[in-house]
C-alpha positions in Angstrom: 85.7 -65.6 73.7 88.5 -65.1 76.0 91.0 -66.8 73.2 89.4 -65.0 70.4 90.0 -61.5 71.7 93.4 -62.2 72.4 94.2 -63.7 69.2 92.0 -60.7 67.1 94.3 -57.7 69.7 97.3 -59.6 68.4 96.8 -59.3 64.5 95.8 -55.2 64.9 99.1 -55.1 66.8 101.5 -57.1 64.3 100.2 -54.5 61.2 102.3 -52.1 62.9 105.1 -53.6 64.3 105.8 -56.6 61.3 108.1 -54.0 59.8 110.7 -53.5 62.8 109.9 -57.7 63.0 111.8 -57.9 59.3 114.6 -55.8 60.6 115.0 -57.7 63.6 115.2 -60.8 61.5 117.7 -59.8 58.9 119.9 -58.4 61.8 120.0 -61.4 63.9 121.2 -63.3 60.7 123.4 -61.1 59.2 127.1 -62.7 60.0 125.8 -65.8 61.6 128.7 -67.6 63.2 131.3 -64.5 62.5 133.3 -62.8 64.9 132.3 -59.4 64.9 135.9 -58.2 63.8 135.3 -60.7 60.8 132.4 -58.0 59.6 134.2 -56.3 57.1 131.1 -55.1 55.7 127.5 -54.8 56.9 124.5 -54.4 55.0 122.3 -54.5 58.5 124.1 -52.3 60.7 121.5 -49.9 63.0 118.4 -49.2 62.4 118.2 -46.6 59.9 121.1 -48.8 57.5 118.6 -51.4 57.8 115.7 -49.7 57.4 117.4 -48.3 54.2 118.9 -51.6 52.6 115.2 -53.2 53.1 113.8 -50.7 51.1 116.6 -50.1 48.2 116.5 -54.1 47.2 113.2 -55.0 48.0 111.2 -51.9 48.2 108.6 -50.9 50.6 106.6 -54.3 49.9 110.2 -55.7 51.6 108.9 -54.1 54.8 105.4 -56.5 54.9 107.4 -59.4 53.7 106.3 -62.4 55.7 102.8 -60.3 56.8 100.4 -63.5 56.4 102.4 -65.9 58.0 103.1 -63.5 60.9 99.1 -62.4 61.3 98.8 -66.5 61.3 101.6 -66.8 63.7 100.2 -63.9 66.0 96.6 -65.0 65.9 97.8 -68.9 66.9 100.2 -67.7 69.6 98.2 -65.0 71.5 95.1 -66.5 70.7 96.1 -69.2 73.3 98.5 -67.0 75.4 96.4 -64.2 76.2 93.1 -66.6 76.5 94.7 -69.3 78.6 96.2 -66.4 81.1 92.8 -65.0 81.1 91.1 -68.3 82.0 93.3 -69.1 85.0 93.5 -64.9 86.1 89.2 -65.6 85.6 89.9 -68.9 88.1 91.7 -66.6 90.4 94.6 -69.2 90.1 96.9 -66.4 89.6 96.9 -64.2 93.0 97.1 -65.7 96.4 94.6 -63.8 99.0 96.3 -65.7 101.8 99.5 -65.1 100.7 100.1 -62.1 98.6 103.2 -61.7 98.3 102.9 -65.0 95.9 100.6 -63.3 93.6 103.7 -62.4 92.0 105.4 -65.7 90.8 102.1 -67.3 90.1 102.0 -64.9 87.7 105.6 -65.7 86.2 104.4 -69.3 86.5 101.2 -69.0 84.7 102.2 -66.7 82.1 105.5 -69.5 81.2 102.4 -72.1 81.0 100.6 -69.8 78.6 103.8 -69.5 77.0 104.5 -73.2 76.9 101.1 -73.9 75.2 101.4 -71.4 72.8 104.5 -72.0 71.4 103.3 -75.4 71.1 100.3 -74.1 68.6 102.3 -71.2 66.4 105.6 -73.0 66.2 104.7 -73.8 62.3 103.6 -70.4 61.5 107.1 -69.2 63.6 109.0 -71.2 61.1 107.0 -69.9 58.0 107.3 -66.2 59.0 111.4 -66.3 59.7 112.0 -68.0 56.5 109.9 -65.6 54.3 111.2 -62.4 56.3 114.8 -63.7 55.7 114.9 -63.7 52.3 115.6 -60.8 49.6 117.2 -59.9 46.5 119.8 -58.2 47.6 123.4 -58.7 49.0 123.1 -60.7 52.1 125.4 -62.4 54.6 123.0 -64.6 55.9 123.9 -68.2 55.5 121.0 -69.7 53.6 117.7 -68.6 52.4 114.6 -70.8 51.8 113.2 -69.4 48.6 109.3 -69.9 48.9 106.7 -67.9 46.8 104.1 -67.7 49.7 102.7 -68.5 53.1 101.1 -71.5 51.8 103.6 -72.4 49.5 106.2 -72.7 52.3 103.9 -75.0 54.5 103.8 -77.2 51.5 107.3 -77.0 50.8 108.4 -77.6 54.7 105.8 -80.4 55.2 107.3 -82.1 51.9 110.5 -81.8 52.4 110.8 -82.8 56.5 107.3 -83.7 57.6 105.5 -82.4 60.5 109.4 -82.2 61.9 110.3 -79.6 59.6 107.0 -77.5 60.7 108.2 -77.5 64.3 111.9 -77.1 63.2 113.3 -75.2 66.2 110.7 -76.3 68.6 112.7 -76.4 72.1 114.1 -72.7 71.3 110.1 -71.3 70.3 108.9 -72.9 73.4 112.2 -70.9 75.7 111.6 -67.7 73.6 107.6 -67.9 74.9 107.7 -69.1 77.8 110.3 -66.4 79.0 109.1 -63.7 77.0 105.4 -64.5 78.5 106.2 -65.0 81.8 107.8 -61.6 82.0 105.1 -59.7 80.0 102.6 -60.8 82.0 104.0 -60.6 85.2 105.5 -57.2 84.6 102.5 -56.0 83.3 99.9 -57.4 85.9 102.5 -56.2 88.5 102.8 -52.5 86.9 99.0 -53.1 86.3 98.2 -53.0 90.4 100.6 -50.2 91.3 98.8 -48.0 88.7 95.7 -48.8 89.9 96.4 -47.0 92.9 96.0 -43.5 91.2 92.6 -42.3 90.3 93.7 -40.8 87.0 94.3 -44.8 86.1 91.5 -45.8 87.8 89.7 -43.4 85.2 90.9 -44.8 81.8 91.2 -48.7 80.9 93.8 -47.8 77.7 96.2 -45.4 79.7 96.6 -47.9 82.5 97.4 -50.6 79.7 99.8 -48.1 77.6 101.7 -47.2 80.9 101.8 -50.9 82.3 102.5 -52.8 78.6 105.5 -50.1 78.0 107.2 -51.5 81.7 106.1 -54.8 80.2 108.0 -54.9 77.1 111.6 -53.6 78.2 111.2 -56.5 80.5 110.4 -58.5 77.5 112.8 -57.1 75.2 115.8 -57.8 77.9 114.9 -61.4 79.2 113.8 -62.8 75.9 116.4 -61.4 73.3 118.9 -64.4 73.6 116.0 -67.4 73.0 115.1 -65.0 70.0 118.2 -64.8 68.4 118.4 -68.8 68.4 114.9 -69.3 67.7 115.5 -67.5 64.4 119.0 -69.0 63.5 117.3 -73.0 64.4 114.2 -72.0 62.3 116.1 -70.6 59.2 119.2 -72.9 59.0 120.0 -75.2 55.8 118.8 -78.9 56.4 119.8 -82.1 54.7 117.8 -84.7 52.8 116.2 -86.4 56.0 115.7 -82.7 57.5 118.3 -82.7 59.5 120.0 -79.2 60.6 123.1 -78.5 59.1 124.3 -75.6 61.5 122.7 -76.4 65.0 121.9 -80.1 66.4 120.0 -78.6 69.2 119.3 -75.5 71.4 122.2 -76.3 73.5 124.6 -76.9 70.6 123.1 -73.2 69.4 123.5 -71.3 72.0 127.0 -72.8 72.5 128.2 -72.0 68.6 127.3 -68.6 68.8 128.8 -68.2 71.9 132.3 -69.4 70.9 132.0 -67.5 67.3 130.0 -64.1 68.4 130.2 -63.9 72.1 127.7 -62.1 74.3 127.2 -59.8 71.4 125.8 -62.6 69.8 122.6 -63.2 71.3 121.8 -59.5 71.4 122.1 -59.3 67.7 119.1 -57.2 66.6 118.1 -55.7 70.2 117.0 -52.7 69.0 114.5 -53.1 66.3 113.4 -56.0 68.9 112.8 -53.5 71.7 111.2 -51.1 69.0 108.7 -53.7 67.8 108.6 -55.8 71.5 107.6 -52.4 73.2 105.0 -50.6 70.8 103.9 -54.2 70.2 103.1 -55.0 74.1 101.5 -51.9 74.0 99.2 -52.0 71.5 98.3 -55.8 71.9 97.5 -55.8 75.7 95.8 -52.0 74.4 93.6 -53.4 72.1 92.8 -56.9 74.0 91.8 -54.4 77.6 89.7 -52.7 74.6 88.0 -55.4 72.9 87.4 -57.0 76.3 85.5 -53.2 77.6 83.9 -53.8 74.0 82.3 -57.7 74.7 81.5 -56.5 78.2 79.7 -53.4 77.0 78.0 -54.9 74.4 77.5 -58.7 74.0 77.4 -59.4 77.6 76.1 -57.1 79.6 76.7 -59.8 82.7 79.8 -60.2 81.9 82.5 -59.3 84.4 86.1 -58.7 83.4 88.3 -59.9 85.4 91.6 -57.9 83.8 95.1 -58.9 84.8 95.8 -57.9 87.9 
């Protein structure tokens, strides 16, 4: 049950937020491996010039695009994230009573594991949702687009073209993005979490302690994990050969390095702030609705059960 509710909060949250996800995308991709001076001319620029493009060459729908992959992806990832952190919060292998001022970095430590895991089970959906998101009719300086009809269709199309290899394509950068991003939502949100708890007006109300501790949560997030991000996307959506090898990246290393030497810093903050707009209302309403569906199972399906929320 523990995996279930985190996996069900996740796919509430990502209805919301799968729009700002689309800008993120198309923003992080736009000018791949160009200086910035090079940019003569940018279709992505901001939030509101992206908002706008989206909508003038692919129409609201553009918006959505990639929305079953990325309920799939979010349902796969948190499903394991949230319910393996809960397990091991639930074994009290995530606070130290002898030694509390370890609590925490076993939290950092735990929620990398969760991370770690999770990445392992979503990477396919990962790939999936990038590619789909990346694509649109209009003008577009990304370097390549994988033109696939569906979610389904794409898995097909991946798995026949590279094999299982192609469905994990990126898998050291998704398994970096996760692990850091999880490690510092969870430990900046258990962390906030406690302090709140302190005031009775928290004490009170189960969703405002969760909105005030997953907003900390998600700047954290948004800061730490931006640069995995930007080469998780660029490994996931690059052009391959024949045998499914990359054609821009070899590796995370040889990523990270590229755009480094072509974009600079600037680089892997490419897409920040539709990243921090969907990270922040995202954390929020994921680690709102999981605190609410676990009041919910506890009020209603077990009335012995006992949450043990992250603290």
């Amino acid at each position: 049950m523990e995996f279930l509710l985190g996996g069900a909060s996740s796919m509430c949250a990502v209805l919301f937020t799968n729009p700002l996800d689309v800008l993120k995308t198309r923003q992080q991709l736009e000018g791949e491996l160009m200086a910035k001076q090079n940019l003569t001319q940018r279709s992505y620029k901001g939030i509101r010039q992206s908002f706008l493009t989206v909508v003038r060459t692919d129409g609201f729908r553009g918006l959505q695009k990639g929305l079953p992959a990325a309920l799939l992806f979010q349902f796969s990832m948190n499903s394991v994230r949230l319910g393996t952190y809960q397990t091991v919060d639930n074994l009290g292998w995530t606070k130290s009573t002898k030694h509390p001022s370890l609590t925490p970095l076993l939290s950092i430590l735990w929620g990398g594991c969760a991370g770690l895991v999770s990445a392992t089970a979503s990477c396919p959906f990962y790939v999936v949702k990038t590619q789909l998101q990346a694509v649109t009719s209009g003008s577009y300086t990304a370097r390549f687009q994988h033109h696939h009809s569906g979610t389904l269709s794409a898995l097909v199309n991946i798995f026949k073209q590279s094999g299982i290899r192609g469905l994990f394509r990126g898998y050291p950068a998704s398994v970096a993005r996760l692990s850091v991003g999880s490690a510092a939502e969870m430990a900046s949100f258990s962390v906030c979490k406690s302090f709140l708890l302190r005031y009775e007006v928290f004490q009170e109300s189960i969703v405002l302690t969760a909105l005030a501790s997953s907003t900390v949560a998600g700047f954290f997030t948004s800061v730490l994990m931006s640069p995995c991000d930007v080469v998780t996307t660029r490994m996931t959506n690059q052009a391959v050969s024949a045998n499914g090898k990359g054609l821009l990246y070899t590796n995370i290393f040889d990523c990270f390095l590229k755009i480094y030497r072509s974009e600079g810093i600037h680089g892997y903050y490419k897409g920040f702030v539709p990243m921090y707009l969907r990270v922040a209302p995202h954390t929020m309403l994921n680690l709102t609705f999981w605190e609410f569906f676990k009041g919910l199972y506890a009020r209603y399906e077990r009335p012995s059960y006992t949450i043990k929320t992250l603290t």
